[in-house]
N, C-alpha and C positions, 0 to 999 in steps of 0.2 A: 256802600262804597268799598269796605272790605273786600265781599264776596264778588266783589268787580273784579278789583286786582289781582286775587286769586285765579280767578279767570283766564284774566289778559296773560298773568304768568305763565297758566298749563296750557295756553294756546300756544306762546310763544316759544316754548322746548317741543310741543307736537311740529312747528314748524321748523326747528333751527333741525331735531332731528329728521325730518322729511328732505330737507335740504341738503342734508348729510349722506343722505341714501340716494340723494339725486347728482350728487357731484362725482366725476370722475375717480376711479381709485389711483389715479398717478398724480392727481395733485396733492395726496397728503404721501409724500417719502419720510425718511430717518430728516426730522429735524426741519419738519413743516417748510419741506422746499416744493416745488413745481417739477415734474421728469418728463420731460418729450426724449422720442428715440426717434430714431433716423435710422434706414435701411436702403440697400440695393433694392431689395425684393417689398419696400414700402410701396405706399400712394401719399397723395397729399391729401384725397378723400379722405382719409383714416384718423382715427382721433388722436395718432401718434401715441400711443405706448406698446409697451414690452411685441405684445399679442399684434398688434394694427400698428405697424410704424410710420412714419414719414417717409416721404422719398426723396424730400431735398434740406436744404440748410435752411432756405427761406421759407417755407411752413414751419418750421419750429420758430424762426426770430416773429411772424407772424401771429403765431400762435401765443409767444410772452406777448408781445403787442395786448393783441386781446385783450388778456389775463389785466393787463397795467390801467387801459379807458376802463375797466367794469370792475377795476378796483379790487378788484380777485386774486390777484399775485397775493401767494404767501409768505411769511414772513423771512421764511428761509431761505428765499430769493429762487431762481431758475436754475436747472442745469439741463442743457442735451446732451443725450448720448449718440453715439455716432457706430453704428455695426460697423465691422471691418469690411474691408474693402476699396477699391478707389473710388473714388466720384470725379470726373470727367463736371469745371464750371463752365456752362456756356457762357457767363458775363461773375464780375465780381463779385465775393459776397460783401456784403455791407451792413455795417452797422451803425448807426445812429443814437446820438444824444437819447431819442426816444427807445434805447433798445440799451442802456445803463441800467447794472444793479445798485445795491447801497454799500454802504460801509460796512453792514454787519452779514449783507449779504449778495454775493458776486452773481453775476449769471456768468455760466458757464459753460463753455461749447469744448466737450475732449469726449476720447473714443470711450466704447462701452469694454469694459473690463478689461482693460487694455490691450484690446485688441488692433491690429494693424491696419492705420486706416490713412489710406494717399488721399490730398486735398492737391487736385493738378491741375493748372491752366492750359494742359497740353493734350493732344489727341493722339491716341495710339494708333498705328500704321500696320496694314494690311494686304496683302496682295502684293509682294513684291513678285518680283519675274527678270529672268534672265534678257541682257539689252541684246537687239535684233535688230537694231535701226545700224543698217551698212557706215551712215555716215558719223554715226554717235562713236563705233566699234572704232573706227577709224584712227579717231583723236584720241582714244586711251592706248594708253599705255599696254604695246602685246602681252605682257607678264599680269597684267590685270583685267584681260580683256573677258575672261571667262569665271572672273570673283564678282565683279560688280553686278550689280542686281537693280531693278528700277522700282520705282513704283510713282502713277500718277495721280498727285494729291487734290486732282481736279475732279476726279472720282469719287474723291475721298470728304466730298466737300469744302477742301481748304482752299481759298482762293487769297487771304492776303499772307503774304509772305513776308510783310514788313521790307525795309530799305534796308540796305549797309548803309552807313553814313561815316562820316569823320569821326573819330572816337579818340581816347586818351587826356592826354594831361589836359584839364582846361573843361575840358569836355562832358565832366559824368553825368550821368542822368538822361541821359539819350537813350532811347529802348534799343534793345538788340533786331536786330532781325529774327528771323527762325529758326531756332536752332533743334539739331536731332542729338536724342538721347538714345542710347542702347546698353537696355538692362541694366539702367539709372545712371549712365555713366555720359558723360557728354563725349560727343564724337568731333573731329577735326573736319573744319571746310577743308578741299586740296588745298596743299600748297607747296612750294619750292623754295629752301630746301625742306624735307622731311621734320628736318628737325637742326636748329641751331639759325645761323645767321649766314648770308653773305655782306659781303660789303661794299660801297659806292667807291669806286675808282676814279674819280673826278668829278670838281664842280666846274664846268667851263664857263657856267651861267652868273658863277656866284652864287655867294650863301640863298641869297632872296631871290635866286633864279627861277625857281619853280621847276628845274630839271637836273638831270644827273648822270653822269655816264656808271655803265655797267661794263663787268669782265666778263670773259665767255660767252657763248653761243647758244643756252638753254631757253630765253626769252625768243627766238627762233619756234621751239614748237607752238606756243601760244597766238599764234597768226589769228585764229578763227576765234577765238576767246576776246567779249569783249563788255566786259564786267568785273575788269582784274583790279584789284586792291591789294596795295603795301604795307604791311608796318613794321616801324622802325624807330631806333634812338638815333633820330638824324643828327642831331649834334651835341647833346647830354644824354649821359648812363642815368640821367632822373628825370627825362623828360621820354615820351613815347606818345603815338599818333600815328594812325593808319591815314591813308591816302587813294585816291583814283587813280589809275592810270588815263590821262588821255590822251596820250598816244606815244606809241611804242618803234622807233626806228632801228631796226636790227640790223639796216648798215653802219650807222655811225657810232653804233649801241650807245644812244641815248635815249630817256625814258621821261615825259613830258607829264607833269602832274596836274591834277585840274586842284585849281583853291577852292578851300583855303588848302597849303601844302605843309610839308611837313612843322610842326612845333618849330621854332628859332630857326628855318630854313634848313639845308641841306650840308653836311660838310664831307670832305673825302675822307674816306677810311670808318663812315659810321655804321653799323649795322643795321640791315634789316632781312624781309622776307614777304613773298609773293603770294598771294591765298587768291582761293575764289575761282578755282582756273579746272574746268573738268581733264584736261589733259595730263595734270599732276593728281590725279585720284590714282597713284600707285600704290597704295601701302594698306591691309587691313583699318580700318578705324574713321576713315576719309570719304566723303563726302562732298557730293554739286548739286545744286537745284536750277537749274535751266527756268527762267522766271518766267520765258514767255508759254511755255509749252505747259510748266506747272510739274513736272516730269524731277523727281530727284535720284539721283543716284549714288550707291553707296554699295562701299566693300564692308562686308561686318566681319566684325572681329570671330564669331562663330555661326553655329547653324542659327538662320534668321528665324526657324519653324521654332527652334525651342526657345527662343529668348523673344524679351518685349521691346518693342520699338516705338518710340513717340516723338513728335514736335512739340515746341511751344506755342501760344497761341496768345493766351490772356495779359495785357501788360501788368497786372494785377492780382493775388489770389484774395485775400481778404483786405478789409477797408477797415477800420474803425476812425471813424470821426467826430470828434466831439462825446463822443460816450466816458464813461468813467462805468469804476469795478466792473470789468466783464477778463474772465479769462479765458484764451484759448489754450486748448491743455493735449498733450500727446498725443500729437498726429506727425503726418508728413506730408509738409505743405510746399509743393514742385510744380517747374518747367511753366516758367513763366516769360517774358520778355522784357518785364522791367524790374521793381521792386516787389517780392512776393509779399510782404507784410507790410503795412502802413499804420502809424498810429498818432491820428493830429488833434492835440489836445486834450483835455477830461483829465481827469486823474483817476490812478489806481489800477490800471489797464494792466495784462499783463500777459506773456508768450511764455509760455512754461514746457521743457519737458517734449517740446519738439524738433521734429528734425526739417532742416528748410533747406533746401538744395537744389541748385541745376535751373539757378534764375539768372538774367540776364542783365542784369544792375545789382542791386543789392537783397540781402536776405530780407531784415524789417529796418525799416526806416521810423525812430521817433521822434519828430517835433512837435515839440511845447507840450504843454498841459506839465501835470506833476504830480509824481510817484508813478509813472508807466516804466516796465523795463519789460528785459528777455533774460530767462530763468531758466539757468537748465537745458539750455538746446544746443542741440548741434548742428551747424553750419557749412555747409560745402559747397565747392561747384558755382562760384559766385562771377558773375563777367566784371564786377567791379567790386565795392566792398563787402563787408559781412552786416557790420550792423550800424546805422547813423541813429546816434546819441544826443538830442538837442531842448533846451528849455532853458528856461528861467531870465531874468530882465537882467543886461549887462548894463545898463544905463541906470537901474538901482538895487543893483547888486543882491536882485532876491532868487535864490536859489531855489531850482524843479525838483530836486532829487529823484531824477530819472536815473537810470541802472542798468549795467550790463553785466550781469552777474553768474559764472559757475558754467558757460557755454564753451563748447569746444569749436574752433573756426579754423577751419582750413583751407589751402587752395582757392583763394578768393583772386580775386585780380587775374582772374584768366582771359577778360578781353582789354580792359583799360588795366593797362601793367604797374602807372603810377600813380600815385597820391590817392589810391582805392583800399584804404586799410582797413584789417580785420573788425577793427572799432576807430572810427570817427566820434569826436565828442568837441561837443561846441556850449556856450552859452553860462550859466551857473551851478555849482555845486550840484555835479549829478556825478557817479559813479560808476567806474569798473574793477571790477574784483575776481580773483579767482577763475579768470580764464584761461584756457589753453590757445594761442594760437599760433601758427604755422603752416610751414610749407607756402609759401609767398615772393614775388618778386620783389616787393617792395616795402613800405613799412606797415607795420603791426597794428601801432596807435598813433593816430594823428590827432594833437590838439588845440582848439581855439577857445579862448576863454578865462574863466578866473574860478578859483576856488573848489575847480575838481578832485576826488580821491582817486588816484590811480594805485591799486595795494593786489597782492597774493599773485600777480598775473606769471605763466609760464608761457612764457615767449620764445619760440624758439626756428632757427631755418625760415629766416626773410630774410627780405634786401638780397635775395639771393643772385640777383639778375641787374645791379644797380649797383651805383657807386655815388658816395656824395649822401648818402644815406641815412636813414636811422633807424633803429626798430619804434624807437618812443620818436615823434618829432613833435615840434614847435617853432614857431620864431615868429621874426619882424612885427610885435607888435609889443611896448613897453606896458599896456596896460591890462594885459591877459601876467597876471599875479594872484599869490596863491594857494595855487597846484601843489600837490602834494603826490609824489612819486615816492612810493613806498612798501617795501618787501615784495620785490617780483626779483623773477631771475629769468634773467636773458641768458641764453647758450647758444653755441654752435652757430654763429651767425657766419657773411662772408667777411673773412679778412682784409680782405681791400679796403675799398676807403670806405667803411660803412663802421655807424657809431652805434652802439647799444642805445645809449643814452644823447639825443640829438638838442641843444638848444640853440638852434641855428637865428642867426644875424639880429642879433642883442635879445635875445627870450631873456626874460627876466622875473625876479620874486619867485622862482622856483625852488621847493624844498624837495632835497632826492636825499630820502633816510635808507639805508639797511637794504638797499638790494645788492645784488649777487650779478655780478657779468662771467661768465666764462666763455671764450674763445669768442673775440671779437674783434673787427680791426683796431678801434677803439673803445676803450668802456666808453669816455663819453665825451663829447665836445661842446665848449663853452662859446660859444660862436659871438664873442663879442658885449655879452649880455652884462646884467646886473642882479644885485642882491639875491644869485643864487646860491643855498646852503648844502653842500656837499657833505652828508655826516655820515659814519658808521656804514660805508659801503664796502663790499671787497671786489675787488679783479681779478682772475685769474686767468692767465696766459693769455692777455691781450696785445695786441702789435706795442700799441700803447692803451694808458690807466685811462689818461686826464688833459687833455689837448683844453687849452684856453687861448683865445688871441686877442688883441684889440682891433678886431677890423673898422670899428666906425670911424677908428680915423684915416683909415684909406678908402680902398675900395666900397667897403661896405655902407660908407656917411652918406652915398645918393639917397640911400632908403629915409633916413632921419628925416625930412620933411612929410613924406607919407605917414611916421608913426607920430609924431606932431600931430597932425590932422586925425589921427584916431583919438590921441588923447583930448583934441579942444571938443570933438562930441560928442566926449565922455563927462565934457565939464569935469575934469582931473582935479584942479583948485576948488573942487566944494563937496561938500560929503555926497555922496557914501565916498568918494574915492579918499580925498584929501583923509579921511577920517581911521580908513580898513588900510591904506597904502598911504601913511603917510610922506613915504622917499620920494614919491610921485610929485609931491608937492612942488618943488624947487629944484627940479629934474634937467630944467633947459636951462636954468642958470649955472648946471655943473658943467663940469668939460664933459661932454658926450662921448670924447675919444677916447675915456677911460673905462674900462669895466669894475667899476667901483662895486665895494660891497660884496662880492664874492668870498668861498670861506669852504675849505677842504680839510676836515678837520675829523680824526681820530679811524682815517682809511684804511684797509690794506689792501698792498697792492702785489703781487707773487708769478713772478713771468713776465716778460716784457720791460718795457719804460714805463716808470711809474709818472711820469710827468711833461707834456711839452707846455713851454710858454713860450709867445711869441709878439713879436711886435715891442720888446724891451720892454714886455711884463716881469717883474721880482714879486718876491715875498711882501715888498711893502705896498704892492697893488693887490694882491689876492692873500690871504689870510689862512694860514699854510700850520697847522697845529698838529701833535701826536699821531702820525700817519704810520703805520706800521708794513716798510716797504723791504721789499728784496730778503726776506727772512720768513723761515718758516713758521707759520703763527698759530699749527698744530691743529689741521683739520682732524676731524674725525675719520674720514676716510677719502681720500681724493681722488684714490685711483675709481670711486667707483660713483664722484659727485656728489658726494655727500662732504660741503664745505660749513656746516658749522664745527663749532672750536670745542678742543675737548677745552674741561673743565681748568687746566692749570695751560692754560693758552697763556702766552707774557701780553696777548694783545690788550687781553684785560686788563689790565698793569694800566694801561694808556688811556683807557676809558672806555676802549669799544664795548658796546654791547651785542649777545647774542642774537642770533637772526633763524625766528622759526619757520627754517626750511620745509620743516615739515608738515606746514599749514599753506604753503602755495601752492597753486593750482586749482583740480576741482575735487572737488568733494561730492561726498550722498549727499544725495537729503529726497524729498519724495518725489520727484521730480526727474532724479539721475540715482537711477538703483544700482 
């Protein structure tokens, strides 16, 4: 029996070594991982490595597949590498629960040595040519008649074009139509005027008319045009929605809308603007697509020979569903029509280190699952918001810790103007940190929920285009309690009626520690709410600090039946709520009219008014302690924004504490070199 086992043994190392010699050399890397690589100049025949690459995405997730049924995946889990270059998806990538790494080991899809590598739902364009069609020359504009260039995308294989549809407040999540990029920069449909607003000179119809009178004579050249769309803040600076025209009377200049029409109907004096009209193609950068013909036309900004040109096409660029540990890792993932990144469910998912831009809804979109975030990326070019934030049970109050952390977002809300913010966050205890974002119409962060961190954020130049505003918003519901707004500095916002700090129509149990507002119409407004704690904040050169009112017992009290009916779904009277929020408790048995429990305590405030109350709010309604106002409280340097306090500041004296300025924003790390 011995020399049996002796046997069985040197058979068994003749074997494991023969199988060793027979297995692939890219399945053992640094750290007993799996490497597939991915090329232009790949096949999918190809065993995928360095030498024989892949030629698409889906032979490598195929390829782990494999590897996972024959129980062959190594321990150090997957990675592809991606050679530089674009890749043109003809449908989205997808991945699947069955396409998850582990805890200790991710699969992982980023470029090979960080090389530059486009992930686009869009098709590049070719063949443009000067317009020759007598009747097309006719309707443009003379001063543009010999820039415009065409090209037929029916040539080109692209045959849907997508709808314009209703769009705006109410509305997100509607895929764009087609839009053209030129040399990654998105380009303007025509429209009138060029730039800014006209405005409705009467409603003869009434608000819920459905029509409007116009000034001037310029809706005169559009006779032949008839696929014309508006948009406009028909009767709020915070509300916006595009429209049809149908039908256009240039004797009475009135302008007849097909429903639904504009958001809260139409009023005189509101602003808007005309798009969609090949006859206003006057200006470099503008843009028509004639849908029946397939034929688009376009003035480019430079020579068309040297620069690149594309549509979008994919509503989709990658999918992950239900997967958990898979990261996708620095690329540039563009020109899609809806949301380019989607991540539903699984945990541990994660967007790192790339750049996502020139989508037509939002950048990445996460609901549910937990520990999924975006790391590190940079965002632009968004027709609605940057990044939707969502998980965790608000019904038992158990927290996703999902994360938007360390990304730069800019220029979002270019086709839906409001409530399309840079970070959307809804649901429990999930995270935003250390962002940059700006350059925006409207707000920054919007939030739904309970028990989120909002910390290190540099928010700056929103609500640019809006009034009624906020950068941070919230409101109208009493059981979203919590939140924690803490060390971000808002700057440079508009002065108007727009708040750094928004707790619109009772937002309540809100904690706002140690941020920084400078130049803002308001640092921040109390819209009625409850047990929010205003601690250790500073203002600097605001219209006003700290606006609080009581509106629920005027105007504002219709809403209180609606937040009632949140809180009975919440079951409020029994834990988790009764127990996490106990004020909750016995909430309808107080006067509601009051904003109870509020508390401004140990502030400074330098520039401006430090304080509106209204609606015969005193000190013995709001909780009004060491506020360090209208007194220089000895920045370290302010001419140059640098607002923390040298060391013998008297603010300390009062209790304030320091606020490390210089830990907001983004930072390195591997991800953002």
């Amino acid at each position: 029996m011995v020399t049996n086992y002796s046997t069985l043994l040197r058979l068994f190392f003749v074997g494991l070594i023969f199988a060793i010699c027979l297995t692939p050399m890219h399945l053992f890397a640094a750290g007993q991982q799996v490497e597939f690589v991915v090329s232009l100049s790949g096949s999918d025949r190809n065993p995928g490595t360095i030498d024989k690459p892949f030629a698409t995405l889906e032979r490598a997730r195929d390829a782990i597949r494999e590897l996972k049924q024959k129980n062959t995946l190594p321990f150090g889990g997957a990675v592809v590498f991606i050679r530089g270059g674009t890749y043109h998806l003809s449908k989205t990538f997808e991945l699947t629960e069955k396409d998850s790494g582990t805890e200790k080991s991710h699969t992982t899809y980023r470029s090979y040595k960080n090389a530059e590598v486009h992930i686009t739902g869009g098709k590049e364009l070719s063949g443009f040519s000067p317009v020759t069609d007598p009747s097309i020359l006719k309707r443009i504009d003379p001063a543009a008649r010999s820039k415009v260039l065409q090209v037929n995308l029916k040539t080109l294989g692209i045959t849907d074009y997508g709808e314009l549809k209703p769009r705006g407040m109410g509305k997100s999540g509607i895929p764009a139509a087609l839009e053209l990029f030129f040399n990654d920069a998105p380009m303007n449909l025509a429209r009138w005027p060029n730039s800014g607003w006209v405005n409705i000179s009467a409603t003869a119809a009434g608000q819920s008319g459905g029509r409007f009178l116009y000034k001037g004579n310029r809706p005169n050249l559009w006779a032949q045009a008839d696929d014309i769309w508006l948009h406009g803040y028909w009767t709020h600076d915070w509300a916006d929605s595009y429209v049809k025209v149908a039908a256009l009377n240039t004797i009475t200049n009135e302008i007849v809308t097909q429903a639904p029409h504009g958001v809260y109907g139409y009023k005189a004096g509101a602003r808007y603007y005309a798009l969609n009209i090949l006859e206003e193609l006057d200006q470099p950068g503008e843009w028509y697509l004639d849908r029946s013909s397939g034929i688009l036309y376009f003035w480019p900004p430079t020579s068309i020979k040297q620069s690149k040109t594309a549509v979008s096409i994919l509503p989709t660029i990658i999918s992950l569903r239900n997967t958990s540990h898979v990261t996708i890792q620095g690329m540039t993932i563009e020109q899609c029509r809806g949301t380019a990144i989607t991540i539903s469910g699984g945990t541990d998912n994660r967007i790192a280190g790339c750049t996502v831009r020139n989508v037509g809804n939002c950048a990445v979109k996460i609901d549910g699952g937990s520990n999924n975030g975006v790391q590190s990326c940079d965002i632009s070019n968004c027709g609605e918001g940057g990044i939707t934030l969502s998980g965790g049970d608000r019904k038992a109050l158990v927290a996703a810790g999902n994360y938007a952390v360390n990304n730069r977002i800019h220029d979002f809300s270019q086709w839906g103007r409001t409530y399309n913010p840079g970070i959307a966050i809804n649901g429990v205890g999930n995270h935003i940190a250390h962002n940059q974002i700006y350059n925006a119409p409207h707000t920054a962060i919007l939030l739904h929920g309970n028990d989120h961190i909002i910390e290190y954020n540099d928010i700056h130049h929103v609500c640019m285009e809006t009034s009624d505003a906020g950068a941070f918003y919230m409101g109208r519901d009493y059981t979203e309690r919590g939140n924690i707004l803490r060390y971000n500095y808002f700057h440079d916002l508009n002065m108007g009626d727009v708040n750094a700090i928004y707790l619109d129509d009772m937002a309540s149990g809100t904690t706002v520690f140690a941020n920084i507002v400078y130049k803002s119409g308001r640092g921040t407004l109390i819209g009625g709410g409850r047990d929010n704690i205003f601690n250790n904040n500073i203002f600097i050169d605001c219209k006003k600090s700290v606006s609080i009112d009581a509106r629920a017992a005027g105007w504002g009290g219709k809403h209180l039946s609606s937040m009632t009916e949140k809180m009975v779904a919440l079951n409020y009277r029994q834990p988790p709520y009764s127990i996490r929020y106990p004020e909750l408790f016995n909430i309808l048995e107080r006067n509601q009219a009051m904003p109870e429990g509020n508390s401004l305590i140990n502030n400074i405030s330098v520039g401006g008014k430090w304080l509106e109350m209204k609606n015969g709010l005193t000190d013995k309604t709001v909780r009004i302690e060491g506020n360090f106002v209208d007194k220089d409280p000895g920045f370290v340097d302010r001419a140059n924004s640098n607002f923390q306090l040298m060391a013998d500041s008297p603010a300390f004296k009062l209790g304030f504490q320091q606020i490390p300025m210089e830990k907001i924003g983004l930072y390195k790390d591997e991800f953002r070199k």
